[in-house]
MIDOSE-1310 file (N, C-alpha, C; in nm, 2 decimals, decimal comma, always signed):
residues 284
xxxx	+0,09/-0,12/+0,00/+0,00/+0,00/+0,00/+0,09/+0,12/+0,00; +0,05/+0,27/-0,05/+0,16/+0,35/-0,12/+0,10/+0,42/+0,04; +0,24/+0,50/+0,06/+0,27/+0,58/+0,21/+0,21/+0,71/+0,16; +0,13/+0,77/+0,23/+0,10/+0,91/+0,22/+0,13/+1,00/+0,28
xxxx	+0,17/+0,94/+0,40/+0,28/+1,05/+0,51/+0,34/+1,01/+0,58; +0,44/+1,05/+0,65/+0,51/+1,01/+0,75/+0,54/+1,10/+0,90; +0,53/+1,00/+0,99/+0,53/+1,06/+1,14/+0,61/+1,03/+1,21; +0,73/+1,15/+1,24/+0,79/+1,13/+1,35/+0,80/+1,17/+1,47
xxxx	+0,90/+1,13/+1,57/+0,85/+1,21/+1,69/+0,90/+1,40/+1,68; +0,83/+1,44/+1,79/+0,87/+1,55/+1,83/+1,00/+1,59/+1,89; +1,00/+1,71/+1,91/+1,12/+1,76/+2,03/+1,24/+1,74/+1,95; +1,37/+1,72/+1,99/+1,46/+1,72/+1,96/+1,51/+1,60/+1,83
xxxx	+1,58/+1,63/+1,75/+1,60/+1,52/+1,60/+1,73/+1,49/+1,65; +1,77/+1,33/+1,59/+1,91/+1,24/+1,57/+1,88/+1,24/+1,43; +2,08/+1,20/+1,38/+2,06/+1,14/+1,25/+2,00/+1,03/+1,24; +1,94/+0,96/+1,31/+1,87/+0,83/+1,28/+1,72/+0,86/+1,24
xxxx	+1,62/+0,92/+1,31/+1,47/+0,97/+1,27/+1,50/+1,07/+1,13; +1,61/+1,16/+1,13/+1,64/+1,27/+1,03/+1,69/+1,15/+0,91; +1,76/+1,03/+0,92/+1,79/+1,00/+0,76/+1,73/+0,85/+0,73; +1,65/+0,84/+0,87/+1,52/+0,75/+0,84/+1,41/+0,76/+0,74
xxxx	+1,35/+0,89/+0,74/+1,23/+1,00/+0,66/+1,34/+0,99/+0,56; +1,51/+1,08/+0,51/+1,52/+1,11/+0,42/+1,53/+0,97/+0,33; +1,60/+0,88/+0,38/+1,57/+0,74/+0,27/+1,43/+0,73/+0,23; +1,32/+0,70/+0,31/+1,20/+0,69/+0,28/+1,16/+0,75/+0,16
xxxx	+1,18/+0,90/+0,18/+1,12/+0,97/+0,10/+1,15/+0,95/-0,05; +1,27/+0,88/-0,06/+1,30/+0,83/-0,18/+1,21/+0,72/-0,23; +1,11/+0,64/-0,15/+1,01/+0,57/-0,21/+0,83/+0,68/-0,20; +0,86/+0,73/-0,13/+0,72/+0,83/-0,11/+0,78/+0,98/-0,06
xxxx	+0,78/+1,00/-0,16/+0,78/+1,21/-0,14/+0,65/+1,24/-0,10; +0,70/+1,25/+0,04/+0,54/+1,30/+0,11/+0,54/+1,39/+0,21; +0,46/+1,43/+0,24/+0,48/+1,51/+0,37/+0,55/+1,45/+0,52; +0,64/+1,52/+0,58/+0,69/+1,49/+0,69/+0,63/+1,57/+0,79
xxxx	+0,57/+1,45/+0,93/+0,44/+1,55/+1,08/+0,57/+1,51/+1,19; +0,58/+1,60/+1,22/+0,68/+1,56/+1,37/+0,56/+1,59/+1,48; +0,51/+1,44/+1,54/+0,42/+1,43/+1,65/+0,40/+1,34/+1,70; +0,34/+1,32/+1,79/+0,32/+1,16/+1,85/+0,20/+1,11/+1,75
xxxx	+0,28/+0,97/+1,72/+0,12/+0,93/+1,68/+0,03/+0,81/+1,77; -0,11/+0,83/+1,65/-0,20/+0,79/+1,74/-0,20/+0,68/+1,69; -0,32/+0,56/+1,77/-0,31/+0,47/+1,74/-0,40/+0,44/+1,61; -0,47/+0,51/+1,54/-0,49/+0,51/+1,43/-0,40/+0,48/+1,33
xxxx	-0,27/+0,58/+1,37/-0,17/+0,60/+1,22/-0,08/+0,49/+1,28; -0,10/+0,40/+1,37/+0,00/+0,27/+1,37/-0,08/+0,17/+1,29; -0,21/+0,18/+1,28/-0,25/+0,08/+1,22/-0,28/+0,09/+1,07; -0,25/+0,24/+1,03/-0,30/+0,28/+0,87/-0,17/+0,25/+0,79
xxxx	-0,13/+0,17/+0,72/-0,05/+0,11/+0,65/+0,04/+0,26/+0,55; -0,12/+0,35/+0,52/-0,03/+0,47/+0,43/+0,03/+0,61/+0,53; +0,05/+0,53/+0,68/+0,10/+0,63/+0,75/+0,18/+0,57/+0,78; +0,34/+0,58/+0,70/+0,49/+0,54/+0,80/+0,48/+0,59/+0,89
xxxx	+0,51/+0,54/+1,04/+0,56/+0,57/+1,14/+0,71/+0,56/+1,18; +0,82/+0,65/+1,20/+0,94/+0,64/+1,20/+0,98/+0,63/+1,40; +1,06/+0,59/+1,45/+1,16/+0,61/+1,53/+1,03/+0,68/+1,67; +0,92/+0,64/+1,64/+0,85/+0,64/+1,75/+0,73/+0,51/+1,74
xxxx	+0,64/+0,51/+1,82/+0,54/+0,44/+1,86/+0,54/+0,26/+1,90; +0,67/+0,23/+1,93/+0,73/+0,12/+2,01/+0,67/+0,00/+1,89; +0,67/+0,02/+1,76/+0,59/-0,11/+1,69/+0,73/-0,13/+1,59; +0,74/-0,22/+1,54/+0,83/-0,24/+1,41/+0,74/-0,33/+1,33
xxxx	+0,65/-0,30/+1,19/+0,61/-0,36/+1,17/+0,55/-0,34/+1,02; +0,71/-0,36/+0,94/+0,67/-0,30/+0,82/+0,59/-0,35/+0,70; +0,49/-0,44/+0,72/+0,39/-0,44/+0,65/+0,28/-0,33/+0,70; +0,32/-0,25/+0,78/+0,22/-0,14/+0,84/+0,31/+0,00/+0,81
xxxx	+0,41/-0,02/+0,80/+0,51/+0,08/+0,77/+0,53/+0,15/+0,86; +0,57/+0,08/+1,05/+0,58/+0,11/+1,15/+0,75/+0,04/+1,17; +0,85/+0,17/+1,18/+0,95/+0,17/+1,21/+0,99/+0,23/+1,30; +1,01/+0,14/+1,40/+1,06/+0,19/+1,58/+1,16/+0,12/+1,63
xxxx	+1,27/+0,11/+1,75/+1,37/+0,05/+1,78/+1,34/+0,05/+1,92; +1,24/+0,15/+1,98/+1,30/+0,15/+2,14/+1,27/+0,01/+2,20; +1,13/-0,06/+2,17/+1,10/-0,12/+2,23/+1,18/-0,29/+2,22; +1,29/-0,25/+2,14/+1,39/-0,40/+2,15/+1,49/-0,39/+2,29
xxxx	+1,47/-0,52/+2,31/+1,55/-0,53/+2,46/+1,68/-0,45/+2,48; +1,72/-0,44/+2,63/+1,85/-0,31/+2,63/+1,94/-0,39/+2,57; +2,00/-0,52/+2,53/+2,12/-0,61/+2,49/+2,12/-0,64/+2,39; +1,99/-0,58/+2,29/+1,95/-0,61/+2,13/+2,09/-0,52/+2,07
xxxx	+2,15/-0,62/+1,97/+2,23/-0,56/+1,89/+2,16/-0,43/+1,84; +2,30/-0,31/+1,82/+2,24/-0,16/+1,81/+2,17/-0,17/+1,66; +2,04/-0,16/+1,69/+1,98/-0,11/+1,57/+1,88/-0,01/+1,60; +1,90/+0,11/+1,49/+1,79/+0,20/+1,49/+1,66/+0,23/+1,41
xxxx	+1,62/+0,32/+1,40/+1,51/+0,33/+1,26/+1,56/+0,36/+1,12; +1,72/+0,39/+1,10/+1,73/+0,36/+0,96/+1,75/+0,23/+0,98; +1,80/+0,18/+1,02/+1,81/+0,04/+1,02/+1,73/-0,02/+0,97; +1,67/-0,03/+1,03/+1,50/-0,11/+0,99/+1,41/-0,08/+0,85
xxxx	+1,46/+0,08/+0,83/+1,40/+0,16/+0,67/+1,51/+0,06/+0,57; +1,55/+0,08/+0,62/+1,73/-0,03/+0,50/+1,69/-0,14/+0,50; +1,65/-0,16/+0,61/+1,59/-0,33/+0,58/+1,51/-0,41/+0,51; +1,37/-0,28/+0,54/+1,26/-0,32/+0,47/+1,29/-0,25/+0,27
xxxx	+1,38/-0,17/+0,31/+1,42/-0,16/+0,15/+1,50/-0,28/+0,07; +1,56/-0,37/+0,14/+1,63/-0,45/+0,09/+1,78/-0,43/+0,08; +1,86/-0,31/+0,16/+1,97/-0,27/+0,09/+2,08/-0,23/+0,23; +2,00/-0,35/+0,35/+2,07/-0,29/+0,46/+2,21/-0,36/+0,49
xxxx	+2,24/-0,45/+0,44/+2,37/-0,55/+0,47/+2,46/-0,47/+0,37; +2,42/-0,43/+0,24/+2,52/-0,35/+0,16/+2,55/-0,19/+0,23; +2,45/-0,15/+0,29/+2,45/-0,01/+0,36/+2,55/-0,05/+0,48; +2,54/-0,14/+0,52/+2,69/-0,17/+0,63/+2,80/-0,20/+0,59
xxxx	+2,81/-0,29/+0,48/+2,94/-0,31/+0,42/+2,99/-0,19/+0,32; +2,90/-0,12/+0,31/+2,97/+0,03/+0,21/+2,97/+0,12/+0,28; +2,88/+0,17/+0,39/+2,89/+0,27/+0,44/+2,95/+0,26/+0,63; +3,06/+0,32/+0,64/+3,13/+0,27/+0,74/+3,08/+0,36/+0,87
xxxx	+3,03/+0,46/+0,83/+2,97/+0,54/+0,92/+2,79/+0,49/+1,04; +2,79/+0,38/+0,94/+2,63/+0,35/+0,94/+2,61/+0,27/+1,08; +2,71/+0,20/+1,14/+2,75/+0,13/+1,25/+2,74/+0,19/+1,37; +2,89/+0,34/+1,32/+2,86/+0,45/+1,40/+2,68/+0,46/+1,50
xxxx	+2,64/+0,52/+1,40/+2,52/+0,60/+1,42/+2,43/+0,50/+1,50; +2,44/+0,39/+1,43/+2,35/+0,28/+1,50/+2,42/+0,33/+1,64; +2,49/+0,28/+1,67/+2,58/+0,29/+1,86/+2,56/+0,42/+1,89; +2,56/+0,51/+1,81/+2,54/+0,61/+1,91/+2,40/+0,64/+1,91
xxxx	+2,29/+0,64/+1,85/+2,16/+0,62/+1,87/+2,12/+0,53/+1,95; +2,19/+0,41/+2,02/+2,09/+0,30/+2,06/+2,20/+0,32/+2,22; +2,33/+0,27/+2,21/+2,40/+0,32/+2,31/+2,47/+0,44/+2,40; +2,45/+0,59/+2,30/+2,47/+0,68/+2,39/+2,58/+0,71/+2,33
xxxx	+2,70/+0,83/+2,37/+2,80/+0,89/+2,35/+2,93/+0,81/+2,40; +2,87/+0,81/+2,53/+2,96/+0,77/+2,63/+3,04/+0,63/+2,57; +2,91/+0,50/+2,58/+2,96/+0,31/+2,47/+2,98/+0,36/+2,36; +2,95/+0,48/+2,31/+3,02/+0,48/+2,14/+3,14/+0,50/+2,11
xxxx	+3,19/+0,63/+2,25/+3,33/+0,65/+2,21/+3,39/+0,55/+2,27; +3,36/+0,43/+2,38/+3,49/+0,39/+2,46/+3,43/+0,22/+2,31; +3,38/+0,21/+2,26/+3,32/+0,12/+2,11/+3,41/+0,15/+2,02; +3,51/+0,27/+2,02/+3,53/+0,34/+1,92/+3,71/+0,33/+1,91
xxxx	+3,72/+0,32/+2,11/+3,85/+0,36/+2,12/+3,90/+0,51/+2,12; +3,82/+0,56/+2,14/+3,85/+0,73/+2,15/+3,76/+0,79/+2,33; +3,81/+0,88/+2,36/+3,79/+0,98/+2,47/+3,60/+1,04/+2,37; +3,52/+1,04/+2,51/+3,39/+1,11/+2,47/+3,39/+1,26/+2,42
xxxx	+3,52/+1,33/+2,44/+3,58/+1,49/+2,41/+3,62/+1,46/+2,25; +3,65/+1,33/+2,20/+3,72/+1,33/+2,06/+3,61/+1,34/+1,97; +3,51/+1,26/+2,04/+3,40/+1,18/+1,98/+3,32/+1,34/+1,93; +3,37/+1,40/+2,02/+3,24/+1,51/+2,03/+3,30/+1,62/+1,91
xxxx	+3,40/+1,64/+1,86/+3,51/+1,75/+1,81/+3,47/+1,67/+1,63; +3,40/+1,56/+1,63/+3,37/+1,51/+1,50/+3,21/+1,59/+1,45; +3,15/+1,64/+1,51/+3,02/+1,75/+1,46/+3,08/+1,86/+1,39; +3,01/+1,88/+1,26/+3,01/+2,06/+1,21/+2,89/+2,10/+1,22
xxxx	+2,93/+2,20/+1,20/+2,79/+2,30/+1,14/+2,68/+2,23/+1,08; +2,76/+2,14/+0,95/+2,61/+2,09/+0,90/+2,54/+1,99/+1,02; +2,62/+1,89/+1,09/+2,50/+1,83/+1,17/+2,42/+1,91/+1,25; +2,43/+2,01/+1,33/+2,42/+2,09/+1,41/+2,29/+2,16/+1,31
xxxx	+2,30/+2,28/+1,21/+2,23/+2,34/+1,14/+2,10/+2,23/+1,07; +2,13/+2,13/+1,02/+2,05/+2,08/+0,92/+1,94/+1,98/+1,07; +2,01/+1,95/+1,15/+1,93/+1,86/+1,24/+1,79/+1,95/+1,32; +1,87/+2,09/+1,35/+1,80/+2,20/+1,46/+1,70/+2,23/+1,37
xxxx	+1,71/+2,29/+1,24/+1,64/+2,37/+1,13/+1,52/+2,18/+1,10; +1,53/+2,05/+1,13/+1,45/+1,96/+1,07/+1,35/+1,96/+1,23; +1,45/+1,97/+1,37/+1,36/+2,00/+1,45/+1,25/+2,12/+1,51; +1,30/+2,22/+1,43/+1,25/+2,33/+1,51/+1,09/+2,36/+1,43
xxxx	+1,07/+2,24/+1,31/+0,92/+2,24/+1,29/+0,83/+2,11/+1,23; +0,72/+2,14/+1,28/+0,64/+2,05/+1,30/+0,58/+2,00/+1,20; +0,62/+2,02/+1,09/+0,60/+1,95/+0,94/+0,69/+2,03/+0,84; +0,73/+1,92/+0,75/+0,77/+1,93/+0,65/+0,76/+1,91/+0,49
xxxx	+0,76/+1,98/+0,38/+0,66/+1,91/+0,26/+0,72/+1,99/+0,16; +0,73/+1,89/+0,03/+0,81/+1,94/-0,06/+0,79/+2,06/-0,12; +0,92/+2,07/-0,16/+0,95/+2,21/-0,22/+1,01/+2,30/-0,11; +0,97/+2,25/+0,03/+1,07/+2,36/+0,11/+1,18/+2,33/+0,18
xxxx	+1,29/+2,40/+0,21/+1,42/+2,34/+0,14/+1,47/+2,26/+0,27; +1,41/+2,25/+0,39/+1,47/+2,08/+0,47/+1,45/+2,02/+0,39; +1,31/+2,00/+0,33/+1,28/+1,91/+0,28/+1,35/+1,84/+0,17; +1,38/+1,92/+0,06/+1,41/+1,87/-0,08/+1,60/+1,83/-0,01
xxxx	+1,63/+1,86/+0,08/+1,76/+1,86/+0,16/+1,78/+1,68/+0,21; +1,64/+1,70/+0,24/+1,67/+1,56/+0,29/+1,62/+1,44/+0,14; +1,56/+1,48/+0,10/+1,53/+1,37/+0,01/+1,64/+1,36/-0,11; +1,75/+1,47/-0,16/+1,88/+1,45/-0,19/+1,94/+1,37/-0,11
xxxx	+1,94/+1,41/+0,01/+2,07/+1,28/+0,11/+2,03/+1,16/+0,12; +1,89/+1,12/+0,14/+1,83/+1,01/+0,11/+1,83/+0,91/-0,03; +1,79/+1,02/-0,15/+1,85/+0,93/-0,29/+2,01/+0,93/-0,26; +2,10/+1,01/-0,23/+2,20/+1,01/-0,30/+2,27/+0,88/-0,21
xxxx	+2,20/+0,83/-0,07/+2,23/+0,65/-0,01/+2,19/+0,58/-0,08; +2,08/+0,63/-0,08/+2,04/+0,46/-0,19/+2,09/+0,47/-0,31; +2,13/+0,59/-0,38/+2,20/+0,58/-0,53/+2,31/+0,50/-0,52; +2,35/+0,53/-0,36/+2,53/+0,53/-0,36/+2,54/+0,36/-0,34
xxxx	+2,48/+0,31/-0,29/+2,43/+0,15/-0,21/+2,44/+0,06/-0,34; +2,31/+0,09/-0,42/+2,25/+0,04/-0,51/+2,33/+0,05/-0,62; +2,38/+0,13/-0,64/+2,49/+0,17/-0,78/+2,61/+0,09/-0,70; +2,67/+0,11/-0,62/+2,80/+0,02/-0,58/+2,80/-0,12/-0,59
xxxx	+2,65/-0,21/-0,55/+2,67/-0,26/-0,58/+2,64/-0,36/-0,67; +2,56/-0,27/-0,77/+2,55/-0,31/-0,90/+2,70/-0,31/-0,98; +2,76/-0,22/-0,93/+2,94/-0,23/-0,99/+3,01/-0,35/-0,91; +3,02/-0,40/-0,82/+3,10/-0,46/-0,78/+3,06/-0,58/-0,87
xxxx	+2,97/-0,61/-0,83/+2,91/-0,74/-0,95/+2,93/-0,72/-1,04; +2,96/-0,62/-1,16/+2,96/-0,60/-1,24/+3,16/-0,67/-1,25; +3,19/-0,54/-1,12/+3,39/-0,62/-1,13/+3,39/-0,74/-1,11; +3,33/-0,80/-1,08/+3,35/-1,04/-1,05/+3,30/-1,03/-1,14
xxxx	+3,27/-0,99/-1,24/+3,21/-1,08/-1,37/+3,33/-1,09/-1,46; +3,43/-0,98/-1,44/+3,55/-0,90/-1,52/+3,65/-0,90/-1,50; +3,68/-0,88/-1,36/+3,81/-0,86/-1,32/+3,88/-1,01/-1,34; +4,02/-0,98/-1,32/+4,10/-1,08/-1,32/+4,23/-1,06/-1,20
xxxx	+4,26/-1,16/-1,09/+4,35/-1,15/-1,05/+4,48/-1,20/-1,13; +4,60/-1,11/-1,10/+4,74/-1,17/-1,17/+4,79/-1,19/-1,08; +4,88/-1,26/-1,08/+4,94/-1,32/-0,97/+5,13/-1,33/-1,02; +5,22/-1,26/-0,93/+5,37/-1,23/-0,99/+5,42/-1,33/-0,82
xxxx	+5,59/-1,24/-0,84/+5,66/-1,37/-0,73/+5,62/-1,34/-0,63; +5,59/-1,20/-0,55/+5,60/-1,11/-0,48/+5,50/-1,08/-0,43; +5,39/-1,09/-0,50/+5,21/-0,99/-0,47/+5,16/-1,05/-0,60; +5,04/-0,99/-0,57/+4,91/-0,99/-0,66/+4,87/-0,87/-0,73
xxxx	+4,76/-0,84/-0,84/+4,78/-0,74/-0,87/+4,60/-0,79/-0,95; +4,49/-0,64/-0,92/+4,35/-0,73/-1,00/+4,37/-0,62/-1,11; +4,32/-0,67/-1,23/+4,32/-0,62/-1,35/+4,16/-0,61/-1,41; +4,15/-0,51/-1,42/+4,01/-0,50/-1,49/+4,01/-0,50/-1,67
xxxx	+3,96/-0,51/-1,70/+3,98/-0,52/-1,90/+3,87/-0,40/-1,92; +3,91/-0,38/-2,05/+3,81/-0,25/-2,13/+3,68/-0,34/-2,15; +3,59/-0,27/-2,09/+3,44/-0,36/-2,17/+3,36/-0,23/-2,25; +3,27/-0,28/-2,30/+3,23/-0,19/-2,41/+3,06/-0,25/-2,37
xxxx	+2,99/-0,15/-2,29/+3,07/-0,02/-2,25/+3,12/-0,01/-2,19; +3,14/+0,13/-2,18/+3,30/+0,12/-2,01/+3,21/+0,23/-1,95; +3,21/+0,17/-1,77/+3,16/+0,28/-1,72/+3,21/+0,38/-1,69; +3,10/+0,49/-1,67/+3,19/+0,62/-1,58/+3,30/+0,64/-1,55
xxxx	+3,35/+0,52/-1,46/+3,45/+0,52/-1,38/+3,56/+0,42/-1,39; +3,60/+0,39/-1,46/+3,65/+0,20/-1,51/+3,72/+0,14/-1,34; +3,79/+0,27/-1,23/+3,86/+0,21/-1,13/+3,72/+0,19/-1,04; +3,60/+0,24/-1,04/+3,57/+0,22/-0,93/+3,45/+0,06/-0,87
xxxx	+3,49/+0,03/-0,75/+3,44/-0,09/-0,72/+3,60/-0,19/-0,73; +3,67/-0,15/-0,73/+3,79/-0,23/-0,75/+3,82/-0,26/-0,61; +3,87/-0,16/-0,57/+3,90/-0,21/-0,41/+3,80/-0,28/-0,32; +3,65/-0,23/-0,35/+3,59/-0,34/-0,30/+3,60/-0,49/-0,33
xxxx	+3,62/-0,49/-0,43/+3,60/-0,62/-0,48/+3,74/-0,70/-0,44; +3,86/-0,66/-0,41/+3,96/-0,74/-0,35/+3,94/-0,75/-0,19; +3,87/-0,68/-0,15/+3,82/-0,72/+0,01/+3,73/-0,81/+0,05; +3,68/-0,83/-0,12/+3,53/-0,89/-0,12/+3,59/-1,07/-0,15
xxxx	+3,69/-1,00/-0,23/+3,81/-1,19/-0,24/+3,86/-1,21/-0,13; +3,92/-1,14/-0,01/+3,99/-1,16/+0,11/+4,13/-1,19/+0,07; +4,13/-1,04/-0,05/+4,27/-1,09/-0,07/+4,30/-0,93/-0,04; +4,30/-0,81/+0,03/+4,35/-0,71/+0,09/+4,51/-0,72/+0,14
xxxx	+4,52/-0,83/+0,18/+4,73/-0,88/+0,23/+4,79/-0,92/+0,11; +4,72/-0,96/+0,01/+4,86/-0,99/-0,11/+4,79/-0,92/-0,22; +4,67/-0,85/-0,26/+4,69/-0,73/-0,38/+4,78/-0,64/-0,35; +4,82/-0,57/-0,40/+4,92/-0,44/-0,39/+4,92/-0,39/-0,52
xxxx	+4,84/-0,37/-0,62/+4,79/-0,28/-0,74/+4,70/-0,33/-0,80; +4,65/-0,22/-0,86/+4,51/-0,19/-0,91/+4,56/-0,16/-1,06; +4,48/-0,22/-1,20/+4,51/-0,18/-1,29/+4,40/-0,18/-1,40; +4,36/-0,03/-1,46/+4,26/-0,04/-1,54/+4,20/+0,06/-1,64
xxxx	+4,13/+0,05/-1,73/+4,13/+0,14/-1,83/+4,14/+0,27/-1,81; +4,23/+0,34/-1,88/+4,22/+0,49/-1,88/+4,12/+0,60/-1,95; +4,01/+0,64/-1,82/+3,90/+0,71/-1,89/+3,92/+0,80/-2,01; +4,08/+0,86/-2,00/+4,16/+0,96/-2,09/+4,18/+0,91/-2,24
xxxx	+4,22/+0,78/-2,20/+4,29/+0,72/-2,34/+4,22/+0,62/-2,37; +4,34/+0,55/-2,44/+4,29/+0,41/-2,49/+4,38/+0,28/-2,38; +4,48/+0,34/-2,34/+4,57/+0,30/-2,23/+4,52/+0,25/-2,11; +4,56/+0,22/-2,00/+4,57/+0,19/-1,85/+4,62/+0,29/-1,73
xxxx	+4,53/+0,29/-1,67/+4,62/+0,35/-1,56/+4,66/+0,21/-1,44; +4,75/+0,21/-1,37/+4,80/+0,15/-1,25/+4,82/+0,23/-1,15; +4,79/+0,17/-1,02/+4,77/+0,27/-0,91/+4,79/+0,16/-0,77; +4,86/+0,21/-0,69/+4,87/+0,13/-0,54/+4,75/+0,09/-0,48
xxxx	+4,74/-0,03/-0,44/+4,60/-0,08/-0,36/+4,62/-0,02/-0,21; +4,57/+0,05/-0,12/+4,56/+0,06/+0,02/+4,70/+0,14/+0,02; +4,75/+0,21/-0,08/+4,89/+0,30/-0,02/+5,00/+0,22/+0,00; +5,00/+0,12/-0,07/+5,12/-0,01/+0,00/+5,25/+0,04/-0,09
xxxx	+5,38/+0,07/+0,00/+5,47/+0,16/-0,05/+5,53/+0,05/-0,10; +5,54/-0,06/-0,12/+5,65/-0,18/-0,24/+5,58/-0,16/-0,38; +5,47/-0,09/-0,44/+5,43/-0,04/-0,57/+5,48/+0,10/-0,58; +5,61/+0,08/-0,65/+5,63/+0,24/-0,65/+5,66/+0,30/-0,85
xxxx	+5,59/+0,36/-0,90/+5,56/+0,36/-0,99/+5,65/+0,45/-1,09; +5,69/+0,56/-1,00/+5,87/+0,58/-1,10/+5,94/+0,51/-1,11; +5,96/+0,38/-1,05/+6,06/+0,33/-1,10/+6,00/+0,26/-1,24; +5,91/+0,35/-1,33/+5,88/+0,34/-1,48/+5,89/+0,46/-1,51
xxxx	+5,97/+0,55/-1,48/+5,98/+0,68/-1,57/+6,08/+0,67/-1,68; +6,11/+0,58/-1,70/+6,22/+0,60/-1,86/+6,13/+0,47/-1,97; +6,04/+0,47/-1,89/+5,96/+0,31/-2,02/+5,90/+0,41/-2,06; +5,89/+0,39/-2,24/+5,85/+0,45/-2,39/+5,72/+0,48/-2,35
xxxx	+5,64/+0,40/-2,28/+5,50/+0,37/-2,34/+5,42/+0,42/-2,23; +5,47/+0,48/-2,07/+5,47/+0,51/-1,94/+5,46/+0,67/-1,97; +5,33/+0,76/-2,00/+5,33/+0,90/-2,03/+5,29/+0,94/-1,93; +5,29/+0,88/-1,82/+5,27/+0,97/-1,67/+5,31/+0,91/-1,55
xxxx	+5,39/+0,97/-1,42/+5,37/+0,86/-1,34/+5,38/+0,99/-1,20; +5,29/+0,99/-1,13/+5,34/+1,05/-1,02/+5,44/+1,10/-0,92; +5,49/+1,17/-0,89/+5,58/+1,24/-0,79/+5,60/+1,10/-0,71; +5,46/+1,10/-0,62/+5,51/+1,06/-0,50/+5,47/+0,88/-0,50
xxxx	+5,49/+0,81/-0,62/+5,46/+0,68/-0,65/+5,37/+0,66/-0,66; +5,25/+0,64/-0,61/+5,15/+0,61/-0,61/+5,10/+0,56/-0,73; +5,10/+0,63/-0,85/+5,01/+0,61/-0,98/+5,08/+0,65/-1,10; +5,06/+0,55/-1,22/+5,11/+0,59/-1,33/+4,98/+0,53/-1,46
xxxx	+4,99/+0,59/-1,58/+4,98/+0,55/-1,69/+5,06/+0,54/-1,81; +4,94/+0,44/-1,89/+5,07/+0,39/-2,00/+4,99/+0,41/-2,12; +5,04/+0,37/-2,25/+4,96/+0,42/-2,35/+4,94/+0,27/-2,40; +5,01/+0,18/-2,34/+4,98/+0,02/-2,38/+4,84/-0,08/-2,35
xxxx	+4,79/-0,12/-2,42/+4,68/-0,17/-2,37/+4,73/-0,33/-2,38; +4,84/-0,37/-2,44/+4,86/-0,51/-2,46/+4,88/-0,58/-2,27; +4,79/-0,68/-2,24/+4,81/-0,74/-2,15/+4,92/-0,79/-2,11; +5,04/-0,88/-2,22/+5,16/-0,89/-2,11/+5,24/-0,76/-2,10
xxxx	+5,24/-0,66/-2,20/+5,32/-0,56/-2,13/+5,25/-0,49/-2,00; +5,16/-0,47/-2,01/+5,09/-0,42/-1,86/+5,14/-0,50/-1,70; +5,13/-0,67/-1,76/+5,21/-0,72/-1,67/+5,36/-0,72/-1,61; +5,40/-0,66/-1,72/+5,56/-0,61/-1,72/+5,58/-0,51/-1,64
xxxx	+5,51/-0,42/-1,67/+5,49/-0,26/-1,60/+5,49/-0,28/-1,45; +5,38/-0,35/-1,43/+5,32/-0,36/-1,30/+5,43/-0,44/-1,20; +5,51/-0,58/-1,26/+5,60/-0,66/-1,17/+5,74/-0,56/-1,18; +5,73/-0,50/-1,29/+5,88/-0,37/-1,29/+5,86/-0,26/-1,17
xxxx	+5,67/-0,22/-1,14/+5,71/-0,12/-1,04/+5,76/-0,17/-0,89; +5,73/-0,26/-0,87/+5,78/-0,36/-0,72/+5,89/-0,35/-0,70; +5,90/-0,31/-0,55/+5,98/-0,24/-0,50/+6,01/-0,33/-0,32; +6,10/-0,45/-0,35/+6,10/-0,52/-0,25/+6,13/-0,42/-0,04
């Protein structure tokens, strides 16, 4: 049944009720009520309820956390919005922050920073202006509705998760269909090939995808079409200083290589020479 509004609590806003509503609104642009609701709008299916009314129960489109026991692993009401969207295990494994927020929504400041390994003073020196500004300006009124600018604010931050989720990883799948590990004396190295088409971005989803092999300890370069050319770029996996990439500045075919090692390109697309390249920049 399609959502026609949504209700959250009053009083003071977290990023959790604030990017609960803004994911949502990526399936229903609707009006946002900051109030208690009643027991009507827990049972009216086209009334999401977010981060209040003690129900989780998203065939009713009732999204609440308080009422899970105090030892329930940290989950909040995006949580639960991610869930019922289908995109919450990718939303943990891409977005590193998302863990965060859970613990400090469900655990406090205090378990988050000593969760964290940091002093509660460090934890605190991580807020700007925007959480501060965008949170106070989503609490300080009692509805929200498109076209006025919390609003359209939040339903950008909201598509641009799920864009980011959904698009990642539709690319990483996309890299295990493609990529190739090479394998030299020393390390590893994953190679992506020109596909036709080539996306946007030919490096990106690379790194995921060698964490995604559990092979993060023996890759040590990345190598893959150059958006610019017809060429490759090669580039250090995780900053690992044994790929050092001047040591190809006098190769013919090597028309760039960075200062400070990290990255070079070549104008070669032939596969064993790229293999050359890449065991030449290793640097024991």
């Amino acid at each position: 049944m399609p959502i026609a509004s949504i209700v959250t609590h009053p009083g003071g806003a977290h990023k959790d009720d604030f990017l609960a509503c803004a994911v949502l609104l990526t399936q229903a642009p609707v009006a946002i009520e900051r109030r208690d609701p009643t027991e009507a709008d827990l049972a009216d299916a086209t009334i999401a309820v977010l981060d209040v009314g003690h129900q989780h129960n998203p065939e009713l489109h009732n999204f609440d956390h308080h009422q899970l026991p105090r030892d329930h692993v940290p989950t909040c009401a995006l949580s639960l919005v991610l869930q019922h969207l289908g995109i919450y295990e990718d939303s943990r494994e891409f977005c590193s922050w998302l863990e965060v927020a859970e613990w400090f929504d469900c655990r406090g400041p205090v378990d988050t920073a000593e969760w964290l390994g940091m002093d509660r003073e460090t934890l605190g020196k991580l807020n700007s202006p925007l959480d501060i500004t965008i949170l106070r300006r989503f609490a300080s009124q009692t509805e929200h509705k498109p076209g006025e600018p919390i609003w359209e604010i939040m339903r950008m931050i909201g598509q641009d998760l799920v864009d980011y989720v959904t698009g990642l990883r539709a690319r990483l799948d996309f890299v295990a269909q493609h990529a190739e590990v090479w394998e030299f004396d020393h390390f590893k190295a994953l190679f992506m090939p020109r596909t036709d088409p080539m996306p946007d971005e030919a490096s990106a989803g690379l790194g995921g995808h060698v964490m995604a092999l559990g092979l993060e300890e023996e890759v040590l370069a990345l190598i893959y079409p150059d958006s610019r050319g017809t060429g490759y770029g090669m580039r250090r996996f995780n900053d690992d200083p044994h790929m050092e990439f001047t040591q190809l500045d006098g190769e013919e075919d090597v028309h760039f290589t960075h200062a400070r090692g990290f990255i070079a390109k070549t104008s070669s697309a032939d596969v064993e020479r790229l293999k050359t390249l890449v065991n030449a920049a290793y640097k024991p």
